[in-house]
N, C-alpha and C positions, 0 to 999 in steps of 0.2 A: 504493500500500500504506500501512496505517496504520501509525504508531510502535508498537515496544513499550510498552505501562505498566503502571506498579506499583500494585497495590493490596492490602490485607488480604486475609486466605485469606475464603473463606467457604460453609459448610455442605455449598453446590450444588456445590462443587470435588472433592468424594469422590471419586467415581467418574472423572473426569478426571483428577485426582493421578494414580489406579492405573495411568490407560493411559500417562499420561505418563512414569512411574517404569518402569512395564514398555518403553520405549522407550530408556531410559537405561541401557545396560548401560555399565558392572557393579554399578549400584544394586541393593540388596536389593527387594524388590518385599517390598509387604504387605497386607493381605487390605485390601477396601474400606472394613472398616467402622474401621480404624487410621485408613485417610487419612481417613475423615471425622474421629475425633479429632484430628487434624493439624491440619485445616484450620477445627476450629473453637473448642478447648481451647486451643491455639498460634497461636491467630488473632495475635493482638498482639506474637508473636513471629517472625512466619511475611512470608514476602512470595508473592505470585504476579506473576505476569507474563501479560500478553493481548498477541497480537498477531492482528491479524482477527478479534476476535472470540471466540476460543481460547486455552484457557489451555496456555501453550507453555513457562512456566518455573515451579519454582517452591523456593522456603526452607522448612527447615522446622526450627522451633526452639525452645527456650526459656530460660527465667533459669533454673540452675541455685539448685537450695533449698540452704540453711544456709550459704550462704558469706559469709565477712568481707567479699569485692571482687566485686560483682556482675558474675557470667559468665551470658555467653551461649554455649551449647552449639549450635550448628548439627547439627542430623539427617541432614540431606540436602540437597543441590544438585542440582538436573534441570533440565538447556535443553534443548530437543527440539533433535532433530537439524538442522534447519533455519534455527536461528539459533544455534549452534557457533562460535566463532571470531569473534563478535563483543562480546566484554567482557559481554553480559547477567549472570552468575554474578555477576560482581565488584560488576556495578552494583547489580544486589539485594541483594545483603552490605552494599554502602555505604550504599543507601535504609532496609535497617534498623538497622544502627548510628547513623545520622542521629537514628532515630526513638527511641534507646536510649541517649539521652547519659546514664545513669549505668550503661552498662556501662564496665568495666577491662578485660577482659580475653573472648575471645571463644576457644572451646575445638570441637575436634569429632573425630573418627576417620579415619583413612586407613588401605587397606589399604597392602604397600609397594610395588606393581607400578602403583598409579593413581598414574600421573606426572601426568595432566589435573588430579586434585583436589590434589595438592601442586605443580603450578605455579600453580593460581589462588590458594591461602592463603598461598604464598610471594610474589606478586605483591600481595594484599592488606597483606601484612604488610608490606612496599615502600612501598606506598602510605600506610599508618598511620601511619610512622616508628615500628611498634614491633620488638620481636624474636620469631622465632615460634621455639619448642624442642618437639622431640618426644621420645616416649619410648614405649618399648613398654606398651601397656596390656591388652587382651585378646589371649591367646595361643591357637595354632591346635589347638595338643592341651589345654590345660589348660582352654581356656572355652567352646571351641567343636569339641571333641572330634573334631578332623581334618576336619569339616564346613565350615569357612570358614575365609580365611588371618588371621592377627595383624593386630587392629589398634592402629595407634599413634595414643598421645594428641598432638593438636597443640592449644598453645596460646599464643595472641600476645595480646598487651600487656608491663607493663600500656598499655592506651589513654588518651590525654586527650583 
């Protein structure tokens, strides 16, 4: 079997994002033609993952506009199920931070039942040496009208 590797999103990943994301529950799923913006507006912010061939993980992000300490906003994280349990998530967070040395601080959303996505930003944040604080940001009645549960702001740095 070949290794995982990392590379930039790009164009042709649209439509594989989708299925990919539709296999990662509890990810929100988005119409095709979003992952194509994902994957090719957030290219330089974005990581994918191939393994055989296949795109089986992937980032998806960007620099936050107006800010005094540049953040990166993580969208989403998807490891197909098949490679689970073995650090992929973290490792693609680290290859683009690598690739981001003037981010501080690195931000994204969790619901509060996804123990998977706040053990891996809690283990990243471990690994940073920085502090990661949450807080409620989008509320289940007020933003998302009993349609989706709250999600809280996480954010760790600052980074050096």
């Amino acid at each position: 079997m070949d290794a995982v590797s990392f590379r930039a999103p790009k164009t042709t990943d649209g439509p594989e994002l989708n299925e990919l994301v539709k296999r990662c529950t509890p990810l929100d799923t988005n119409s095709v033609y979003c992952n194509l913006l994902q994957a090719s507006h957030f290219s330089t912010t974005g990581v994918a993952a191939e393994y055989d061939g296949r795109l089986m993980g992937f980032v998806s992000g960007y620099l936050v506009p107006e800010r005094n300490e540049p953040t990166w906003f993580v969208l989403q994280v998807a490891v197909d199920s098949q490679l689970r349990g073995q650090g992929i998530a973290k490792r693609m967070l680290h290859h683009k931070l690598e690739q981001l040395p003037e981010v501080r601080y690195l931000e994204t959303t969790i619901t509060r039942d996804n123990q998977a996505s706040w053990r891996l930003f809690e283990r990243l944040a471990k690994d940073l040496n920085a502090p990661l604080h949450s807080e409620l940001w989008f509320e289940r009645q007020v933003h998302f009208h009993d349609r989706h549960d709250s999600e809280y702001l996480v954010r760790i740095g600052p980074l050096s």
